[in-house]
CHARMM internal coordinates of N, CA and C (Angstrom, degrees):
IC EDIT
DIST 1 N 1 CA 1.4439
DIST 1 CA 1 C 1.5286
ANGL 1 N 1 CA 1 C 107.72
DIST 1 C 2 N 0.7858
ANGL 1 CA 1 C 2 N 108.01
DIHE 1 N 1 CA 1 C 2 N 120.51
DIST 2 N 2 CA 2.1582
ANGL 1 C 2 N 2 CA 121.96
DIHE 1 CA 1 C 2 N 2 CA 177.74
DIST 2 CA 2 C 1.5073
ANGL 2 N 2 CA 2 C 99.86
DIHE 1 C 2 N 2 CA 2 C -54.75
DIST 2 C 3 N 1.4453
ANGL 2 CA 2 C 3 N 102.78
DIHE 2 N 2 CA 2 C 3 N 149.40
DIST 3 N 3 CA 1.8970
ANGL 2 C 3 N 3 CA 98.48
DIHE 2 CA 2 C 3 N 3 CA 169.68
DIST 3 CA 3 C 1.5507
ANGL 3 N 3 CA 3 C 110.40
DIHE 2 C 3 N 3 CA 3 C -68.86
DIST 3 C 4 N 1.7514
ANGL 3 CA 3 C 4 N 115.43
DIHE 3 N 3 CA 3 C 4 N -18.73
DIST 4 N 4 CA 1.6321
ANGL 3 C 4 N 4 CA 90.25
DIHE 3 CA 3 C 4 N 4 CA 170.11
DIST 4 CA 4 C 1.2455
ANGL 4 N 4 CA 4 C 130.42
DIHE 3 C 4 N 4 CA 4 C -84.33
DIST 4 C 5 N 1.5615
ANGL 4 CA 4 C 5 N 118.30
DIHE 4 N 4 CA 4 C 5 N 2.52
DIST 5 N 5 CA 1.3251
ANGL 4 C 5 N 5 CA 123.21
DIHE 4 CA 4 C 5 N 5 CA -154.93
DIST 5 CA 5 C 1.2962
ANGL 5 N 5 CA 5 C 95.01
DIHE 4 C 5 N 5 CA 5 C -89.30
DIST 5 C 6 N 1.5577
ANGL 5 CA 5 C 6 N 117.29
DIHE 5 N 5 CA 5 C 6 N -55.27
DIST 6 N 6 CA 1.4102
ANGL 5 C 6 N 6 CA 128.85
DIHE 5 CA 5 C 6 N 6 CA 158.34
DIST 6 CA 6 C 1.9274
ANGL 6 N 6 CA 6 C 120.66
DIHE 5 C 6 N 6 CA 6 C -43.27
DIST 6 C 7 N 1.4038
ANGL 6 CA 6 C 7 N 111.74
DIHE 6 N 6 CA 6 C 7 N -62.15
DIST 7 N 7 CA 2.0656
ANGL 6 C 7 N 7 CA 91.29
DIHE 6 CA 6 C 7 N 7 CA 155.89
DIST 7 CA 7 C 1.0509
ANGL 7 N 7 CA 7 C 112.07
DIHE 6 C 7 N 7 CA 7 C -20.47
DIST 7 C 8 N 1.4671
ANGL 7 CA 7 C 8 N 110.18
DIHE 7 N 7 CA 7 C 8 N -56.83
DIST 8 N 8 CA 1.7730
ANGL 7 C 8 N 8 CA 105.92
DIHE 7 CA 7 C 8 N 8 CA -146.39
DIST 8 CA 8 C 1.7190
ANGL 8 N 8 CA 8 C 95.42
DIHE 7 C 8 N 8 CA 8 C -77.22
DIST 8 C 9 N 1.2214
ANGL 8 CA 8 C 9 N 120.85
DIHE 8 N 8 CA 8 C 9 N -35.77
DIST 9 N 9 CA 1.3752
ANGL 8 C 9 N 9 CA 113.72
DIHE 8 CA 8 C 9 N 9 CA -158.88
DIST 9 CA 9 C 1.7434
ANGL 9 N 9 CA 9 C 81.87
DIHE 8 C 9 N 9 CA 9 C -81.80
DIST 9 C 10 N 0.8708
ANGL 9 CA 9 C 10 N 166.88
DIHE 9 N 9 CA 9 C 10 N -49.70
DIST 10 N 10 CA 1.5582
ANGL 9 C 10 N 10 CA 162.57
DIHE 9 CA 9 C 10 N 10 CA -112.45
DIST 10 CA 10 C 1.8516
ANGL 10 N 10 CA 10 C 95.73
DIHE 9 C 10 N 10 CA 10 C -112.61
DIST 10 C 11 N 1.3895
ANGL 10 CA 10 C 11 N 112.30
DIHE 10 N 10 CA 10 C 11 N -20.77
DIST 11 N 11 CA 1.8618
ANGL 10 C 11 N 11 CA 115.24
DIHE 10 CA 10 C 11 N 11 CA -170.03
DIST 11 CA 11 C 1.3931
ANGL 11 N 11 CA 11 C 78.82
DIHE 10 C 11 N 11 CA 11 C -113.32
DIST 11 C 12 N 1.2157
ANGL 11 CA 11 C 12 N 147.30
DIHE 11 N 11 CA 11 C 12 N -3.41
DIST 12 N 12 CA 1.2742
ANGL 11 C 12 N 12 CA 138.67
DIHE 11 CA 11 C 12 N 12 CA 141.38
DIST 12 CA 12 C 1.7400
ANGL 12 N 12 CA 12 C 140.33
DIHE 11 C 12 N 12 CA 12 C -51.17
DIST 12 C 13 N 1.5470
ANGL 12 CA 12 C 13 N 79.78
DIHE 12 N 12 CA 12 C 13 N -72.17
DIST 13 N 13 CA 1.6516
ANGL 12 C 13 N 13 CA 98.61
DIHE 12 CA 12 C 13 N 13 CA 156.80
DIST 13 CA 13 C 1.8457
ANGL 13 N 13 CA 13 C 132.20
DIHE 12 C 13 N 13 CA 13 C -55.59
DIST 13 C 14 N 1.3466
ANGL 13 CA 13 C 14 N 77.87
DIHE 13 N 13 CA 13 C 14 N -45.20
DIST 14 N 14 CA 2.0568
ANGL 13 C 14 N 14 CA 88.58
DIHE 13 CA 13 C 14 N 14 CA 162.08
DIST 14 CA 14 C 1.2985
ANGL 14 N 14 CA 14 C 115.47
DIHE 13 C 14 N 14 CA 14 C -68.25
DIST 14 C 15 N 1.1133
ANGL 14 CA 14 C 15 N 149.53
DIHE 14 N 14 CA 14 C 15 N -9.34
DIST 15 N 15 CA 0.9493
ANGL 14 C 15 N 15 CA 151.62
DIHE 14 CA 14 C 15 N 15 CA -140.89
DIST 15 CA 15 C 1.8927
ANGL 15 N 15 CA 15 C 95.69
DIHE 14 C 15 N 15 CA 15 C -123.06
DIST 15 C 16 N 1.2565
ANGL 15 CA 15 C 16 N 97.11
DIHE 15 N 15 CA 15 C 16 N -47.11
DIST 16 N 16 CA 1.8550
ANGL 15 C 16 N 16 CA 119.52
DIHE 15 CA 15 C 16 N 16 CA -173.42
DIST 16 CA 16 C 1.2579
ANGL 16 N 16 CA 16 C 111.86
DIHE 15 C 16 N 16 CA 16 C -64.78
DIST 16 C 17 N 1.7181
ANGL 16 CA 16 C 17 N 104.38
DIHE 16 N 16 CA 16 C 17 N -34.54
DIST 17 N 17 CA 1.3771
ANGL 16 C 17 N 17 CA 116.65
DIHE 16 CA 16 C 17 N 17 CA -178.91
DIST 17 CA 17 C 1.5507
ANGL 17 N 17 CA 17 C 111.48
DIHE 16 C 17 N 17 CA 17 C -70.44
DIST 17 C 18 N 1.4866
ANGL 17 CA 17 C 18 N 103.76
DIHE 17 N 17 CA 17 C 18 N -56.90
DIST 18 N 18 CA 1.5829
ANGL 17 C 18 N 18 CA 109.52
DIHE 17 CA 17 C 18 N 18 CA 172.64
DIST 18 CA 18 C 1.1302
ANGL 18 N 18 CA 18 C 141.07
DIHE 17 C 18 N 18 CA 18 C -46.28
DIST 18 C 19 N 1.8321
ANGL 18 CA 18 C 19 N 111.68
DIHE 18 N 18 CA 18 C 19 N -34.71
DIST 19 N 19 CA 1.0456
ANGL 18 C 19 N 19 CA 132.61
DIHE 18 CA 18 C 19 N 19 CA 154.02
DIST 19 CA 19 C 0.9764
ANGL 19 N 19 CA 19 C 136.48
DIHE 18 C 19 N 19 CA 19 C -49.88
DIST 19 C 20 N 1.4199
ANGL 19 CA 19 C 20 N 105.22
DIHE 19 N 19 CA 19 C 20 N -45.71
DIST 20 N 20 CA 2.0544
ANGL 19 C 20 N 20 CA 123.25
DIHE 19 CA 19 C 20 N 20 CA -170.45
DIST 20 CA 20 C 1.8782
ANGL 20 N 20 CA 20 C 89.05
DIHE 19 C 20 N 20 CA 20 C -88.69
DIST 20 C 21 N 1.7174
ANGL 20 CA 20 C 21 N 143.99
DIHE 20 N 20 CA 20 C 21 N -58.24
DIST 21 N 21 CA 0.8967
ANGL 20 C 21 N 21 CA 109.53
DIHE 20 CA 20 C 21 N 21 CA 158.60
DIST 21 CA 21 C 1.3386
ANGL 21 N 21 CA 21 C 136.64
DIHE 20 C 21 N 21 CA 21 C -69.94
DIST 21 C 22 N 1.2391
ANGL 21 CA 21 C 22 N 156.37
DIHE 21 N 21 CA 21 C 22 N 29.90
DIST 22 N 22 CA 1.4415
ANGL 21 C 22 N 22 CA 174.12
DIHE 21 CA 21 C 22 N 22 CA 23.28
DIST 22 CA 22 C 1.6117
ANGL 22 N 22 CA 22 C 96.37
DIHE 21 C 22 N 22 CA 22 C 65.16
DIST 22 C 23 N 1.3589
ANGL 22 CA 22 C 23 N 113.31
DIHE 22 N 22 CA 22 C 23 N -72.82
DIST 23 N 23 CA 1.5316
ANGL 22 C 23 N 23 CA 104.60
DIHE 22 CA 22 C 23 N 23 CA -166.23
DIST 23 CA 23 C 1.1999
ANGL 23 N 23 CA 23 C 101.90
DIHE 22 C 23 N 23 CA 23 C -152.12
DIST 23 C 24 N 1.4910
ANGL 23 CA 23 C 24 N 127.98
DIHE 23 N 23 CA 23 C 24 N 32.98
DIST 24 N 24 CA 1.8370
ANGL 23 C 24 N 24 CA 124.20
DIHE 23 CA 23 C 24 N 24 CA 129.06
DIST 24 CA 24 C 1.4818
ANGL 24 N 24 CA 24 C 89.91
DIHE 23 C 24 N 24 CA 24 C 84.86
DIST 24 C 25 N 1.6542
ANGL 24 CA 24 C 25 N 139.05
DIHE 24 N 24 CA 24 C 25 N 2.89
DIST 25 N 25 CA 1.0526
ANGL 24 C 25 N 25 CA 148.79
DIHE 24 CA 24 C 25 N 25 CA 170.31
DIST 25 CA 25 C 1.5481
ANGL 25 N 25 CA 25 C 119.95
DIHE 24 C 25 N 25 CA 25 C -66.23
DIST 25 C 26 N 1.5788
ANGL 25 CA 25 C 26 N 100.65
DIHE 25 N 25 CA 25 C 26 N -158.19
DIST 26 N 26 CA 1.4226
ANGL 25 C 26 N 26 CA 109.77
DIHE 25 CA 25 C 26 N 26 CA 160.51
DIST 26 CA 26 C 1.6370
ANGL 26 N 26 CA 26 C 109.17
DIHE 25 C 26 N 26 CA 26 C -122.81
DIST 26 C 27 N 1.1830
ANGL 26 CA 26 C 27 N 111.19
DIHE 26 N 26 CA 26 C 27 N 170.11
DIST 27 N 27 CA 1.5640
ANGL 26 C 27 N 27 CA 104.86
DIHE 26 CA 26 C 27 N 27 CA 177.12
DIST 27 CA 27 C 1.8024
ANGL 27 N 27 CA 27 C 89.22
DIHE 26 C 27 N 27 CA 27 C -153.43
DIST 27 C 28 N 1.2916
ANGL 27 CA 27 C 28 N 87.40
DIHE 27 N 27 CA 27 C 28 N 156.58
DIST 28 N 28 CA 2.2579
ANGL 27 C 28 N 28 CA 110.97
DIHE 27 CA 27 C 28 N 28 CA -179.68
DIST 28 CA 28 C 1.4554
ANGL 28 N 28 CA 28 C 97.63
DIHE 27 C 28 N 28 CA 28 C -92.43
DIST 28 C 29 N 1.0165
ANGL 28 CA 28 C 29 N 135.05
DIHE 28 N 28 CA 28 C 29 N 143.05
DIST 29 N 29 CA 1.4823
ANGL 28 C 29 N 29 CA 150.42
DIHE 28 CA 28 C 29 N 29 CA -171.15
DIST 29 CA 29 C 1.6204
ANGL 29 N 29 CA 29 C 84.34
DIHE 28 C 29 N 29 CA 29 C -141.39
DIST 29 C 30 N 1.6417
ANGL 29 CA 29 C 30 N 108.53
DIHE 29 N 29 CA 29 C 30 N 150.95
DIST 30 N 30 CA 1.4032
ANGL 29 C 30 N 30 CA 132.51
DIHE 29 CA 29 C 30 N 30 CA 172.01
DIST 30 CA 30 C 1.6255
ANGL 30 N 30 CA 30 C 113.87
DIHE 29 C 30 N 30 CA 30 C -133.19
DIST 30 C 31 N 1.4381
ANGL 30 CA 30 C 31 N 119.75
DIHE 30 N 30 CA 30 C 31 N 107.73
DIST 31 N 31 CA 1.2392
ANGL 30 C 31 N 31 CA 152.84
DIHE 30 CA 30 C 31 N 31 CA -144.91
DIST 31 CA 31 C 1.3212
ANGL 31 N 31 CA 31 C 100.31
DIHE 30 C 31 N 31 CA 31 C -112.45
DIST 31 C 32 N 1.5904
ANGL 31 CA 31 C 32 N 147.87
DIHE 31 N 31 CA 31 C 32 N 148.15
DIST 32 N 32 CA 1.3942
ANGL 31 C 32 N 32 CA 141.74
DIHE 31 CA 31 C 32 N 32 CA 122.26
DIST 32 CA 32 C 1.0491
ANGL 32 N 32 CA 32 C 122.71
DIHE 31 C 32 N 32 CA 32 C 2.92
DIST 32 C 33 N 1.8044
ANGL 32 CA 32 C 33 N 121.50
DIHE 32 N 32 CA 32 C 33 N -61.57
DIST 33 N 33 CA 1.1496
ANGL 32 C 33 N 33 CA 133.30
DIHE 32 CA 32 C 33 N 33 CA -166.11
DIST 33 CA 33 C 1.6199
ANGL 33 N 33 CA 33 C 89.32
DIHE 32 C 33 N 33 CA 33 C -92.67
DIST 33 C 34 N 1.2393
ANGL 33 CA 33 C 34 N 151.73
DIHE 33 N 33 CA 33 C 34 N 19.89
DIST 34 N 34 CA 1.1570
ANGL 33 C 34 N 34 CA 119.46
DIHE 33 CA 33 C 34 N 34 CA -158.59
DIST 34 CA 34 C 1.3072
ANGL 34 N 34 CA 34 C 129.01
DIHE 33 C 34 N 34 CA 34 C 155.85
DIST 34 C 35 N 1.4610
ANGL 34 CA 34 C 35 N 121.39
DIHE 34 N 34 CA 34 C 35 N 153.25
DIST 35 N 35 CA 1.1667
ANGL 34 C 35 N 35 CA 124.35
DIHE 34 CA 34 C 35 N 35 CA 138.58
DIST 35 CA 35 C 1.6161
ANGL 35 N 35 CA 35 C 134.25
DIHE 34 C 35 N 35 CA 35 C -92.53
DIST 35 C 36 N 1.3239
ANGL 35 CA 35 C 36 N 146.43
DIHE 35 N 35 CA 35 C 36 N 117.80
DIST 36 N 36 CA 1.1491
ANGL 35 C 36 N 36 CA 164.42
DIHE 35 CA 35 C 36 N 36 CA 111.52
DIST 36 CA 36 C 1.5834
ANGL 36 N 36 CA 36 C 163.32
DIHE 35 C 36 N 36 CA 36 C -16.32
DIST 36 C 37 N 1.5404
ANGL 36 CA 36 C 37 N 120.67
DIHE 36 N 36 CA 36 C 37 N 72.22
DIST 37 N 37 CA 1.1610
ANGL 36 C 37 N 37 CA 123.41
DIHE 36 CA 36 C 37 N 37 CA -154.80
DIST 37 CA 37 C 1.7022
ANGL 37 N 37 CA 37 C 93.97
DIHE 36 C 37 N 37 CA 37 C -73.11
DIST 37 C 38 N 1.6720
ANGL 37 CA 37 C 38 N 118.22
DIHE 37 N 37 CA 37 C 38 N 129.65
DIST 38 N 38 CA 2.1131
ANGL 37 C 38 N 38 CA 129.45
DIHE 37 CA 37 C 38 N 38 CA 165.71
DIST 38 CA 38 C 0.8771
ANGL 38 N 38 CA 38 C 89.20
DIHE 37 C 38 N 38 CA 38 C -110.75
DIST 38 C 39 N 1.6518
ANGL 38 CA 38 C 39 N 96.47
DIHE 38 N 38 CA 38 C 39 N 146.05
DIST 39 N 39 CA 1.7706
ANGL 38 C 39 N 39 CA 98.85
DIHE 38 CA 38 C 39 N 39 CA 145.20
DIST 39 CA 39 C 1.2973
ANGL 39 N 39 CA 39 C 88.83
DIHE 38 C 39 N 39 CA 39 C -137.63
DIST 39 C 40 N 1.5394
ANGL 39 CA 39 C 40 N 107.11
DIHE 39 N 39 CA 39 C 40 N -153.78
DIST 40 N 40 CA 2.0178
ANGL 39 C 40 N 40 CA 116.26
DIHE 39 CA 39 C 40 N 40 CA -157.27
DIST 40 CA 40 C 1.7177
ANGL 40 N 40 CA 40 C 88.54
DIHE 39 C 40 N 40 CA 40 C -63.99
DIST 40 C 41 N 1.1628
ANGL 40 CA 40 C 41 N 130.67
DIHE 40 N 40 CA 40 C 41 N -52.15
DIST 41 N 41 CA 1.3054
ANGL 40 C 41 N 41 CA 116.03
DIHE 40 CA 40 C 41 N 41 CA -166.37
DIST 41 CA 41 C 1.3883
ANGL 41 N 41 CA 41 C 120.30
DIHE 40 C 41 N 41 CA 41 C -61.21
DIST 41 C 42 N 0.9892
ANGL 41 CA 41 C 42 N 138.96
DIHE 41 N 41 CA 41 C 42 N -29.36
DIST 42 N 42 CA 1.7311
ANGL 41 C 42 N 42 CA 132.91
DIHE 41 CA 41 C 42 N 42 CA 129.83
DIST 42 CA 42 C 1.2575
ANGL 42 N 42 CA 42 C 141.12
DIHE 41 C 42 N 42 CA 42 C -35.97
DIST 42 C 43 N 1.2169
ANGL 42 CA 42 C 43 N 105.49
DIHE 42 N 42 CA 42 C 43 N -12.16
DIST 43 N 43 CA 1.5913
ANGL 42 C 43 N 43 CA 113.03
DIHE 42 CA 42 C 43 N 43 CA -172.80
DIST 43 CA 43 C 1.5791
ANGL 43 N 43 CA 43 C 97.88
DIHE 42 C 43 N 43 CA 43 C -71.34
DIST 43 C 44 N 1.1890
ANGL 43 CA 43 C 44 N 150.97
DIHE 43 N 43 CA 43 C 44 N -33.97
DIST 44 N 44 CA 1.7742
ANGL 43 C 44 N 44 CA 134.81
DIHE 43 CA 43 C 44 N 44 CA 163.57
DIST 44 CA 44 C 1.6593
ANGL 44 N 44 CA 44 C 104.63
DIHE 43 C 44 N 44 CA 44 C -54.26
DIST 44 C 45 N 1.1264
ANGL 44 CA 44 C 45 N 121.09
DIHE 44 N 44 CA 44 C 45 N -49.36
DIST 45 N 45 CA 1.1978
ANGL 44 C 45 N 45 CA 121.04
DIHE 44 CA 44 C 45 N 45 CA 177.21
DIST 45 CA 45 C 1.4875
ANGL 45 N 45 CA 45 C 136.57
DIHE 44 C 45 N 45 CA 45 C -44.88
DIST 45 C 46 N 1.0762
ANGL 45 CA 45 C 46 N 101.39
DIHE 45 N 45 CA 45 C 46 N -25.14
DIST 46 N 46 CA 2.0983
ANGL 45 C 46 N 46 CA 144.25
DIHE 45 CA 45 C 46 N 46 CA -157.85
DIST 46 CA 46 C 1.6175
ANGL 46 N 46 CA 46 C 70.59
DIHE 45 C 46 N 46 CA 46 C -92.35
DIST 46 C 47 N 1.1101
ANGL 46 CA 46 C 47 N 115.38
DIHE 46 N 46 CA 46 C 47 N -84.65
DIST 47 N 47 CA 1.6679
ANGL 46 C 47 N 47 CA 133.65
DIHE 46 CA 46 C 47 N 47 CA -147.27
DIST 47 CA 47 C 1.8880
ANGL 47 N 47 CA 47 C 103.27
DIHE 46 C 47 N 47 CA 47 C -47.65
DIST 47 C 48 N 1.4894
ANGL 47 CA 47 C 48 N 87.15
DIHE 47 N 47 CA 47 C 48 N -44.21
DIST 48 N 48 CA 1.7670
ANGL 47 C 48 N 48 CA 107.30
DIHE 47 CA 47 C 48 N 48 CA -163.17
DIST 48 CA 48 C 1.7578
ANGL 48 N 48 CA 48 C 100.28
DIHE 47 C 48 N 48 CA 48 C -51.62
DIST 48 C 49 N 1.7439
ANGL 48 CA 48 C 49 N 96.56
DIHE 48 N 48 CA 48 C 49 N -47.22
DIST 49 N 49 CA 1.5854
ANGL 48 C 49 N 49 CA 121.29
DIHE 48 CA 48 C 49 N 49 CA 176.10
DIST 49 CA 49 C 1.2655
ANGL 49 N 49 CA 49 C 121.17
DIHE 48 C 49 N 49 CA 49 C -53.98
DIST 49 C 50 N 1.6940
ANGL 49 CA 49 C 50 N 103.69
DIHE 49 N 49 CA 49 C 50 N -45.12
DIST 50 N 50 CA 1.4578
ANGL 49 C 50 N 50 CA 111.08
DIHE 49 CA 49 C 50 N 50 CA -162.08
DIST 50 CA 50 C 2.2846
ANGL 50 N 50 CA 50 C 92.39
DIHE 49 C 50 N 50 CA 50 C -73.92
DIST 50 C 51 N 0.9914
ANGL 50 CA 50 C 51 N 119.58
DIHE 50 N 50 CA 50 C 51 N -44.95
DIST 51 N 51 CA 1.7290
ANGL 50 C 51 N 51 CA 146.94
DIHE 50 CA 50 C 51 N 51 CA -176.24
DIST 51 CA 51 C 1.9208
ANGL 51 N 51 CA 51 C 90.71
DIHE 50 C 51 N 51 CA 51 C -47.04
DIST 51 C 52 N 1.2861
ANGL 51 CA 51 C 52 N 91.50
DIHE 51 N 51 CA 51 C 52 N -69.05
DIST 52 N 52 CA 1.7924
ANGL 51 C 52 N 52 CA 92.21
DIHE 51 CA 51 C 52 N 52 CA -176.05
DIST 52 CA 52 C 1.7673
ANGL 52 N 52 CA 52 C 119.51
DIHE 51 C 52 N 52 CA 52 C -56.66
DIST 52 C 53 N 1.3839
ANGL 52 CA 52 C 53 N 104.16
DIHE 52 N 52 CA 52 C 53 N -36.41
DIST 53 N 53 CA 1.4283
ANGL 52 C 53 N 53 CA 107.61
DIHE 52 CA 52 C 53 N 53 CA 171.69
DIST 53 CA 53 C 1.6866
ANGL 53 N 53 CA 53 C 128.45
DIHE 52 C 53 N 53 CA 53 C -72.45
DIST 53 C 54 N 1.2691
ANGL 53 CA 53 C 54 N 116.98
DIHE 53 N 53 CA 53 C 54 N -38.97
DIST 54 N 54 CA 1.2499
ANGL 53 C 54 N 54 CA 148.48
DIHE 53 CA 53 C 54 N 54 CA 161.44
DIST 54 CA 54 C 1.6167
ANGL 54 N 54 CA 54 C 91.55
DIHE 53 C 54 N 54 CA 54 C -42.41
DIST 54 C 55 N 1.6265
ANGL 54 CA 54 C 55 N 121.58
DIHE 54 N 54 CA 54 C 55 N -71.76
DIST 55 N 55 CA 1.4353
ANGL 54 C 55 N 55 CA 128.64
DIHE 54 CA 54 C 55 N 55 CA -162.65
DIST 55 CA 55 C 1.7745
ANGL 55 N 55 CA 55 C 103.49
DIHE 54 C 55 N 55 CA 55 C -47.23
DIST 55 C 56 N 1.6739
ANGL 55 CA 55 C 56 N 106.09
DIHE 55 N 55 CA 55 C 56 N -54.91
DIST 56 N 56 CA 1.3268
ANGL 55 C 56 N 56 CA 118.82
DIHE 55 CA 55 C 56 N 56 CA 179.75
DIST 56 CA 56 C 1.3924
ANGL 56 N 56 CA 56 C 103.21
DIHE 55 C 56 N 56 CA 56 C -67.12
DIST 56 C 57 N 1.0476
ANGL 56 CA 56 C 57 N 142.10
DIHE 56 N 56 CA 56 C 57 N -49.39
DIST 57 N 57 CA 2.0013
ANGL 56 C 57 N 57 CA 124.10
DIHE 56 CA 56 C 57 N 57 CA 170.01
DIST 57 CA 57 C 1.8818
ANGL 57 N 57 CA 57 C 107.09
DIHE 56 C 57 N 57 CA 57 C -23.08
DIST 57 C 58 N 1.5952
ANGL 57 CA 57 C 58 N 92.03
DIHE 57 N 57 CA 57 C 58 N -65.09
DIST 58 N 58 CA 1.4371
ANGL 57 C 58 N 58 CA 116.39
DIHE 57 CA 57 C 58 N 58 CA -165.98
DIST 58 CA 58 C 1.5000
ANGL 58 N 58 CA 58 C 105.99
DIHE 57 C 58 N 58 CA 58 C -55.27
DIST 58 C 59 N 1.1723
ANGL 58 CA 58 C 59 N 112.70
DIHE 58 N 58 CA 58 C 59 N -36.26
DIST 59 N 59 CA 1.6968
ANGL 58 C 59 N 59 CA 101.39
DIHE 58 CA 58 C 59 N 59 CA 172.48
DIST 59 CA 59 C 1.9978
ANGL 59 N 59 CA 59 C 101.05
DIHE 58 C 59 N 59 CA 59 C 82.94
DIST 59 C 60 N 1.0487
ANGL 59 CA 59 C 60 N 107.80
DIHE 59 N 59 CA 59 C 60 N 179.67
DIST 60 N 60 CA 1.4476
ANGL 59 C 60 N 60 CA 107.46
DIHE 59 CA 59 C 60 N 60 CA 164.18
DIST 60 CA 60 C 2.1114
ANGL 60 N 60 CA 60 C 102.15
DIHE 59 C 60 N 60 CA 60 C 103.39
DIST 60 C 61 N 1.1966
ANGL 60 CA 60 C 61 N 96.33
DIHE 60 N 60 CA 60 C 61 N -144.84
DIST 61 N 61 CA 1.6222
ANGL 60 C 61 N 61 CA 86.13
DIHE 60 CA 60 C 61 N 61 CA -159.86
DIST 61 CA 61 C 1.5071
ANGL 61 N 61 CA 61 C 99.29
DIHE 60 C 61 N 61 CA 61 C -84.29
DIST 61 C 62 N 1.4463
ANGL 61 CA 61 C 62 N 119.84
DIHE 61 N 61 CA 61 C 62 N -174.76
DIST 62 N 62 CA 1.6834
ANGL 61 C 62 N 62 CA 114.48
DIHE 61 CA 61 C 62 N 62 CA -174.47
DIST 62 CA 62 C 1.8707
ANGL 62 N 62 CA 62 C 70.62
DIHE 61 C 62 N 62 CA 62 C -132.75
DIST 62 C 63 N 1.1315
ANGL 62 CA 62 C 63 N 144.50
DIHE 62 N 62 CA 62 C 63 N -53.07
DIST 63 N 63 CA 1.3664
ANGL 62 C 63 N 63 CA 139.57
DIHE 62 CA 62 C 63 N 63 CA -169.47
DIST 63 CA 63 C 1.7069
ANGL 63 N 63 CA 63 C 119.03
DIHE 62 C 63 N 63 CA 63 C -113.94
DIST 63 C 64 N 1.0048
ANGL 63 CA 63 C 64 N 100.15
DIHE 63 N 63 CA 63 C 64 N 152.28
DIST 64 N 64 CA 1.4017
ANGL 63 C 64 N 64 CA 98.41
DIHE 63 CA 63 C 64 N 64 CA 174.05
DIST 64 CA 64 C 1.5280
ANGL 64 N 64 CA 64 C 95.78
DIHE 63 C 64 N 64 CA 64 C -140.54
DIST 64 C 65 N 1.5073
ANGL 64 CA 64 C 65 N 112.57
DIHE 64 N 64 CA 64 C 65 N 143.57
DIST 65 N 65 CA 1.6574
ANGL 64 C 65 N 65 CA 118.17
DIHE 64 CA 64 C 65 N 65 CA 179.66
DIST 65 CA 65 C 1.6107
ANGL 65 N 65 CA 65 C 128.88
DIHE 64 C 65 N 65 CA 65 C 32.83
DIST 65 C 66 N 1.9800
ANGL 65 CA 65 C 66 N 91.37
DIHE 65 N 65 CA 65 C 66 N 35.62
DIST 66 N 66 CA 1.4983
ANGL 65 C 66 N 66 CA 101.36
DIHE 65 CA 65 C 66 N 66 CA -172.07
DIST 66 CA 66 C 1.4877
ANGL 66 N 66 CA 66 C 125.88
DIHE 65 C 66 N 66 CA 66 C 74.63
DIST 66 C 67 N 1.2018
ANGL 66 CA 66 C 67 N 117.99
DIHE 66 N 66 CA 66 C 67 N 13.03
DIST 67 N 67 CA 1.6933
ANGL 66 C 67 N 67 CA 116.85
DIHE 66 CA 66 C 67 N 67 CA 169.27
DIST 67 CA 67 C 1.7841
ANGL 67 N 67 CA 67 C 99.03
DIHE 66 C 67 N 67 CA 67 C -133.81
DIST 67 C 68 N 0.9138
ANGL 67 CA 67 C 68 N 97.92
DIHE 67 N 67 CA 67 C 68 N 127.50
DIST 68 N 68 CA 1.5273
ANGL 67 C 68 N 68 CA 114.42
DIHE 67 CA 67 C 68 N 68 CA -174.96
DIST 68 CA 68 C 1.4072
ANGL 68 N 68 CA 68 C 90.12
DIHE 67 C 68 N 68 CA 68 C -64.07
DIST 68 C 69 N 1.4301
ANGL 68 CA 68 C 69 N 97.78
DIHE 68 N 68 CA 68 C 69 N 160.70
DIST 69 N 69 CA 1.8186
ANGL 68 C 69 N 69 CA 130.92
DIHE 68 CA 68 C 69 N 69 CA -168.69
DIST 69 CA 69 C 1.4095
ANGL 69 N 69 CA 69 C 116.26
DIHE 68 C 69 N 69 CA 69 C -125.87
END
COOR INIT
IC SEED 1 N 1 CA 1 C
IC BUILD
């Protein structure tokens, strides 16, 4: 995945988050793979996404002492 593909998916996901807390709704996010209907019960999921992408911006190790990071 390119670092812009990931921007784009990460100003995506922020966006889903703001929305879904904004007005307790659902909101469409647009992914690489996709388009995507969230609502509040996704919102850990959003976060889990937004955490893993963020990690890959940052670059750096994927494991340390054999348990991934």
């Amino acid at each position: 995945m390119s670092r812009q593909t990931i921007q784009n998916e990460l100003a995506s996901i922020n966006q889903a988050i703001t929305t879904i807390l904004e007005t307790g709704q659902s909101a469409t996010i647009s992914t690489s793979s996709g388009t995507r209907q969230v609502t509040m019960a996704s919102l850990n999921t959003l976060y889990q996404r937004k955490a893993e992408l963020e990690k890959r911006l940052r670059g750096g190790p994927k494991v340390f002492k054999g348990i991934p990071i």
